[in-house]
C-alpha positions as CSV (number, residue, x, y, z in Angstrom):
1,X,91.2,127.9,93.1
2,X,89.6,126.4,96.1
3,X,85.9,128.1,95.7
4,X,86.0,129.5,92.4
5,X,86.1,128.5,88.8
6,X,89.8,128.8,88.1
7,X,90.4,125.2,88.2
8,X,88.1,124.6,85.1
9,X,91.0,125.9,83.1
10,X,93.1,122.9,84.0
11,X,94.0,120.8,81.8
12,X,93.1,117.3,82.0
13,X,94.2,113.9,80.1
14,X,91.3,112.1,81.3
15,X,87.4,112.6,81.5
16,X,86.5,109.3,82.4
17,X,87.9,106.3,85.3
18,X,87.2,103.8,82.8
19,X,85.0,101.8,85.4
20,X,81.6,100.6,85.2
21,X,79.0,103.0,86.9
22,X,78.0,100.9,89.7
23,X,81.7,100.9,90.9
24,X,82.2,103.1,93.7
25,X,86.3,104.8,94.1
26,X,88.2,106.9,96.9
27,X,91.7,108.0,97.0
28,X,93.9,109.2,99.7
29,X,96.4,111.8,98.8
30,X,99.4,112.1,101.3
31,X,101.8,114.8,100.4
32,X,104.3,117.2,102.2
33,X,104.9,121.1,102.8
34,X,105.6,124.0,104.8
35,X,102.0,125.6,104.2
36,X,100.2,122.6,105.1
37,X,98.4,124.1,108.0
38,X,97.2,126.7,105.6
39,X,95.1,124.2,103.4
40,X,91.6,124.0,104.9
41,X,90.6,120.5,106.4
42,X,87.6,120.3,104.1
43,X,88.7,120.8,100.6
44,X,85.4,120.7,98.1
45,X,84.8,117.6,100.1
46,X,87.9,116.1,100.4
47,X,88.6,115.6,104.2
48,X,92.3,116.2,105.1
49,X,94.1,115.7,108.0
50,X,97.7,115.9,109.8
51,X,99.6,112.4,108.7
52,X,102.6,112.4,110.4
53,X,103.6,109.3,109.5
54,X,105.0,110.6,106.5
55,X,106.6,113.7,108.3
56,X,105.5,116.5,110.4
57,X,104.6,118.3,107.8
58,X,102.5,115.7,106.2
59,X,98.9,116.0,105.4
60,X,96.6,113.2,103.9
61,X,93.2,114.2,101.8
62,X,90.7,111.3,101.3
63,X,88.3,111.8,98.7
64,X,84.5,111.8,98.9
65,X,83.0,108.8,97.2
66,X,83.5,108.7,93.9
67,X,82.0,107.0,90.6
68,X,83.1,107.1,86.5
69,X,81.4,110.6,86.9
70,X,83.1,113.4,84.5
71,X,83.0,115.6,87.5
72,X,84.5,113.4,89.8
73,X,87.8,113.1,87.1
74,X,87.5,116.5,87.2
75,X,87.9,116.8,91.1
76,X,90.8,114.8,91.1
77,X,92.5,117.4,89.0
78,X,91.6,120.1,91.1
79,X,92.7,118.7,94.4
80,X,96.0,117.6,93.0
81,X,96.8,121.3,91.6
82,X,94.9,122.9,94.4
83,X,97.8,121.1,96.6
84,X,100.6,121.9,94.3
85,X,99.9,125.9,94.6
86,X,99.9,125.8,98.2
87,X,103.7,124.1,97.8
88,X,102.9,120.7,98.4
89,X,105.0,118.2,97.5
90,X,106.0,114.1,97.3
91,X,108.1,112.3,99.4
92,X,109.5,108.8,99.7
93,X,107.4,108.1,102.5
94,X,104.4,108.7,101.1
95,X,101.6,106.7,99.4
96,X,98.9,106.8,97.0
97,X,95.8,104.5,98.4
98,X,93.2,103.7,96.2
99,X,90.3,102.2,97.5
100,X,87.5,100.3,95.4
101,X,83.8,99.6,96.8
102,X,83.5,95.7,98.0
103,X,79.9,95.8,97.5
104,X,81.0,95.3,93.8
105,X,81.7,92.0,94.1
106,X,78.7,90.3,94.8
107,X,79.8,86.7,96.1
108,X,82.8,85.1,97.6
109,X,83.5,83.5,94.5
110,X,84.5,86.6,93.2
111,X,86.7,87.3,96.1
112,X,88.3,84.3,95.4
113,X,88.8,84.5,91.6
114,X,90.2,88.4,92.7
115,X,92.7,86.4,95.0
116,X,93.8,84.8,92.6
117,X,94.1,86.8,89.5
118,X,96.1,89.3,91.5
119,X,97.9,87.0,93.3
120,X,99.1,85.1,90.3
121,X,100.0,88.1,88.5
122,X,101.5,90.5,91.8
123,X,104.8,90.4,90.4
124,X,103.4,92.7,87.4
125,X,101.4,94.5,89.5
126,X,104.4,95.9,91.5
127,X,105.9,97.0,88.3
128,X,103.2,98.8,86.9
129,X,101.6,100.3,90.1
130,X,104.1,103.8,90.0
131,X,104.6,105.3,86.3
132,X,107.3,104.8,84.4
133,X,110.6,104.8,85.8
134,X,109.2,104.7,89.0
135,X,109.7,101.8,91.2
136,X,108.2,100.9,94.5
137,X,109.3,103.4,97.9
138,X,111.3,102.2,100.3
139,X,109.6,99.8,102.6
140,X,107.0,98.5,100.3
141,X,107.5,95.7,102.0
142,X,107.0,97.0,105.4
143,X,103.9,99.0,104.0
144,X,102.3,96.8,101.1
145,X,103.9,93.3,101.7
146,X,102.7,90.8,99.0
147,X,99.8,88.4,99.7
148,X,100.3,85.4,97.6
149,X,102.9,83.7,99.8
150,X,100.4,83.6,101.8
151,X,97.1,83.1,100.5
152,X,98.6,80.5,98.4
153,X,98.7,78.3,101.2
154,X,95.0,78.6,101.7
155,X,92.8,74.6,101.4
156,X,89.7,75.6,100.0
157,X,88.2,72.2,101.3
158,X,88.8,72.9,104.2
159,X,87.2,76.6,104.5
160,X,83.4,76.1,105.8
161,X,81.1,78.0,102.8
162,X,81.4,81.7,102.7
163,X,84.0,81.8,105.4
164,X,87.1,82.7,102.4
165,X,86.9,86.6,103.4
166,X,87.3,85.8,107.0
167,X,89.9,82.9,106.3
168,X,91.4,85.3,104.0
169,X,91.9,87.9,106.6
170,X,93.1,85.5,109.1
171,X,95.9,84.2,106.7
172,X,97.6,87.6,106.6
173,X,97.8,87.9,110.4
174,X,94.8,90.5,110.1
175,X,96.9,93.7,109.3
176,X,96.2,96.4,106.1
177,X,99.9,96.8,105.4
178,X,99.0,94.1,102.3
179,X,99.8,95.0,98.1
180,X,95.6,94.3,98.4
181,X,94.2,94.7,101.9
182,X,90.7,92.6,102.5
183,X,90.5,94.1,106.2
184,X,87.7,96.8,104.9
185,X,85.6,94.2,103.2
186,X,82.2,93.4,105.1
187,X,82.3,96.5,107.8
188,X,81.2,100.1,108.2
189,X,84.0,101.1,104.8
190,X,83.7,98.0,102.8
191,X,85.9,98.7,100.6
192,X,89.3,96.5,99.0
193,X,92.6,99.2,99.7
194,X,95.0,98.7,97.1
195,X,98.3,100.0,98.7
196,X,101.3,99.5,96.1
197,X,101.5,103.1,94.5
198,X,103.4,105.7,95.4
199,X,102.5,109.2,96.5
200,X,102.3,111.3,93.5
201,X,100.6,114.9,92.6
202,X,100.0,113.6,88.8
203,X,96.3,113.5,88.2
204,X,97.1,111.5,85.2
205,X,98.7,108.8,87.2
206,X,95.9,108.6,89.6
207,X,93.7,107.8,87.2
208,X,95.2,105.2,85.4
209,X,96.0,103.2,88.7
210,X,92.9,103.8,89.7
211,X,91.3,102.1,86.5
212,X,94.3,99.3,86.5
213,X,92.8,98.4,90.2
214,X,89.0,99.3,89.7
215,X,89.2,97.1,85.9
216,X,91.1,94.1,88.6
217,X,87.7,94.3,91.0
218,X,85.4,94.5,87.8
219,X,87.1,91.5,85.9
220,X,87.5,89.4,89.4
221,X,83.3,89.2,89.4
222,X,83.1,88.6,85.7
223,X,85.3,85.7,87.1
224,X,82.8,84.9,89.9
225,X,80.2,84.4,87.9
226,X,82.1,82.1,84.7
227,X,83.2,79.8,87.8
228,X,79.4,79.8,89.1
229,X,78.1,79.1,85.7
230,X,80.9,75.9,85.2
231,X,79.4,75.1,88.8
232,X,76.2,74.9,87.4
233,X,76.9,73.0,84.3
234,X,76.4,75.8,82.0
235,X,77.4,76.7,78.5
236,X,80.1,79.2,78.5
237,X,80.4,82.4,75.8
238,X,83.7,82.9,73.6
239,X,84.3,85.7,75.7
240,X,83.7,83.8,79.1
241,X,85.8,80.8,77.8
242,X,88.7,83.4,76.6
243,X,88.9,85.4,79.9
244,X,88.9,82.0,82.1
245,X,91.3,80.3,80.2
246,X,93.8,83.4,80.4
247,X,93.4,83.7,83.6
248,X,94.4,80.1,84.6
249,X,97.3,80.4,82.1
250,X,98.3,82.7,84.7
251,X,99.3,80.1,87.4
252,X,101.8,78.3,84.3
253,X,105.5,79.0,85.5
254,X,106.1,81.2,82.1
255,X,108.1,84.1,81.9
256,X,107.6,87.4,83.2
257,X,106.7,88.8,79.7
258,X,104.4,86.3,79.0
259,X,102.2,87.3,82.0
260,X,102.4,90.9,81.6
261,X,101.0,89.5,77.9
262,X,98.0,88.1,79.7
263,X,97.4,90.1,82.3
264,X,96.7,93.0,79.6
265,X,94.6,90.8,78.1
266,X,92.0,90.2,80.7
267,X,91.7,93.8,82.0
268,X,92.1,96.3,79.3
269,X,91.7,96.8,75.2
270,X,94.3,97.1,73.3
271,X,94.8,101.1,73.3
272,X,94.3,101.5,77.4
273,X,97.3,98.5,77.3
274,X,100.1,101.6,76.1
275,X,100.3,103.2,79.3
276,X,100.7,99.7,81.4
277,X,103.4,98.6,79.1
278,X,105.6,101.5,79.1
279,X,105.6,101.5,82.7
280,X,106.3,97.2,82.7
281,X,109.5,98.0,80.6
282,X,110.8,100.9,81.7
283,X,110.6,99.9,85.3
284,X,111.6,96.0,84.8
285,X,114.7,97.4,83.1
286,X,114.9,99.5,86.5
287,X,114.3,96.7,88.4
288,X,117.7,94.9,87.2
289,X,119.6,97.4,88.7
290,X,118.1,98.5,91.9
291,X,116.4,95.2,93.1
292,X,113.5,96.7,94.9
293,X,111.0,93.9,93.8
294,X,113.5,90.8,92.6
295,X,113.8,89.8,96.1
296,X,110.5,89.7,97.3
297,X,108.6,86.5,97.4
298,X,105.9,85.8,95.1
299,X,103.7,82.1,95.0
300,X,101.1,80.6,93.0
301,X,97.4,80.9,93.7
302,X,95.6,78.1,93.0
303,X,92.0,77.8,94.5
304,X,90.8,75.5,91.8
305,X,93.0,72.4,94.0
306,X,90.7,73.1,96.8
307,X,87.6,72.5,94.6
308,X,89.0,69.4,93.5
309,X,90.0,67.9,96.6
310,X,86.5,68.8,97.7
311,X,85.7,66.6,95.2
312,X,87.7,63.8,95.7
313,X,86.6,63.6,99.6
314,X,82.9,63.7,98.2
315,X,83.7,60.6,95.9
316,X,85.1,58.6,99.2
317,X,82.3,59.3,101.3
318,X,79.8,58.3,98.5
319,X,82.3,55.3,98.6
320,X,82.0,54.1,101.6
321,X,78.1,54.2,101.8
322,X,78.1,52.2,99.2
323,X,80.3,49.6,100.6
């Protein structure tokens, strides 16, 4: 399996991320087993290595860099059986990282309308970041603490121009153990870690959270640039108009329902939506009981305040030259 062909008779769900081309992806597989000192360290260019953070016979395999290649969907099959017929297997303390390229987003508006959208709608994103019936491992909260209690605190005004990624950092006491972790963006990785999933061996699952995080980056600079443009005094499309609007509707204080409504809206069609809604009901109804993710803390994003008290203060300075 590891250097021949057998893995071409796996079967796969997927042959494609669902992400534009440009987008670059990398995963980190952390599982557990007795044989794990028998799987090589470089697996088809996966480079693994002991993680005993998740036991002492943990290993974690971080994926090459990857693209919405066919092959590379592919590869993500093979690793996850290749692990499975050496005995691997899941534990609570493990995790399923999925890192997306920064270089993606192409200006700090984008990082701020990413803020934002996931900020606004991070309750969701807890429920559908595992499969269904699946609810977030024990100390998520230690591990992937939410952001928005924090960032929402953040005065735009006051945040000197293209500073937000270093303001950004700052806010959340500069450590990775975030739902989204900023800490690789603009150094030798530069890359935006999405840490919420759990560990699994389901190539299926990997793929779809890595398009529900990858299709979050790609609609976060679609946002970018629909703020730019409004900056700029510029006509908006239908489609521009729809996906801004939707995503401000996300900072209303509506029901739960209502945002998972809109938050499938602005990232997939109707069809990739079935997989994201099964897990949404299934694992709020799992929720209820267990109370993994009801007592967390959750806050509004809101950067658009900062741009209007940046305005305001403008308006009083122009005021008092004038008087």
């Amino acid at each position: 399996m590891i250097y021949g062909d057998k893995t071409e008779q796996i079967a796969s769900k997927y042959n494609s991320f669902g992400l534009p081309k440009e987008m670059t992806v990398g995963i980190e597989i952390e599982a557990v087993g007795e044989n794990y000192n028998e799987i090589p360290d470089e697996l088809r260019g996966w480079e693994g290595k002991s993680d005993y953070s998740i036991g002492n016979k943990g290993k974690e395999y971080a994926s090459p860099i990857m693209r919405n290649r066919k092959e590379d969907v592919k590869e993500v099959y093979r690793i996850n059986e290749i692990l499975k017929a050496f005995g691997m297997s899941i534990t609570p303390q493990c995790g399923a990282h999925v890192h997306i390229g920064a270089d993606y987003i192409t200006g700090e508006e984008g990082f701020k309308q990413l803020v934002e959208l996931w900020g606004n709608a991070e309750e969701i994103y807890y429920l559908i970041s595992n499969k269904e019936g699946e609810l977030p491992r024990k100390g998520i909260e230690q591990f992937a603490k939410p952001i928005s209690y924090e960032l929402g605190e953040i005065e735009l005004e006051k945040i000197p121009k293209d500073r937000f990624i270093l303001v950004a950092k700052g806010m959340v006491r500069r450590s990775r153990y975030r739902s989204l972790n900023l800490l690789g963006v603009n150094n030798a990785r530069n890359t935006i870690e999405f840490r919420l999933s759990n560990g699994t061996l389901d190539a299926n699952v990997w793929i779809e959270n890595i398009r529900l995080y990858g299709r979050t980056i790609e609609k976060a600079e679609e946002l970018g640039k629909i703020v730019e443009k409004l900056e700029r005094g510029e006509e908006l499309t239908k489609e521009e108009k729809t996906t801004y609007t939707l995503k401000e509707m996300l900072k209303e204080k509506i029901p739960l329902d209502a945002k998972m409504d809109i938050l499938m809206q602005i990232l997939f069609d109707e069809e990739e939506r079935k997989v994201y809604y099964e897990r949404y009901r299934k694992n709020k109804e799992l929720d209820k009981q267990n109370h993994v993710i009801e007592g967390m803390k959750f806050k509004k994003v809101d950067f658009k305040k900062g741009y209007k008290g940046k305005e305001k203060q403008e308006e009083q300075e122009e005021s008092k030259e004038e008087r």
